[in-house]
Residue, then its C-alpha position, 0 to 999 in steps of 0.5 A: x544509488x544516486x538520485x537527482x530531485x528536480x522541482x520545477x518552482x512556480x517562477x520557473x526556477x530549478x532546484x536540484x538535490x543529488x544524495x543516496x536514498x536509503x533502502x526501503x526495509x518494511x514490508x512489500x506484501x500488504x492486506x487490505x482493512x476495512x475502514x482503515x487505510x494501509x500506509x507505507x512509509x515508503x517517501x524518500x526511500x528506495x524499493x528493491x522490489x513491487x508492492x504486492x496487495x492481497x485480495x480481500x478476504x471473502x468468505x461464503x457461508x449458507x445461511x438459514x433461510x437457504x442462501x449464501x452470506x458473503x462476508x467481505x474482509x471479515x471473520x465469519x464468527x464475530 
């Protein structure tokens, strides 16, 4: 697939690129971690198809004092 970058310089000059963008191969299905960013190296490649973000983990657990624990994106048994 051809692509043409165009970059608008401050001075209003045009720079223009045509090449063939390499396909993206990693993954396309990512979960969420907490305290830690999920990063996609997907600059300067082409995608075949949408990211999809999962929910984050929840899971509920009765507790001893007659309620509900909710743990957000962790195990139950740490």
């Amino acid at each position: 697939m051809d692509r043409i970058n165009v970059l608008v310089g401050g001075e209003g000059r045009i720079n223009a690129q045509i090449g063939i963008m390499p396909e993206y191969t990693g993954e396309y299905t990512v979960v969420p971690q907490l305290g830690r960013p999920v990063i996609l190296r997907t600059k300067n490649y082409r995608m075949t198809d949408n990211v999809t973000v999962e929910a984050v983990p929840l899971t509920e657990q009765p507790n001893d004092a007659g309620g509900i624990t909710l743990t957000v994106g962790g195990r139950t048994d740490e």
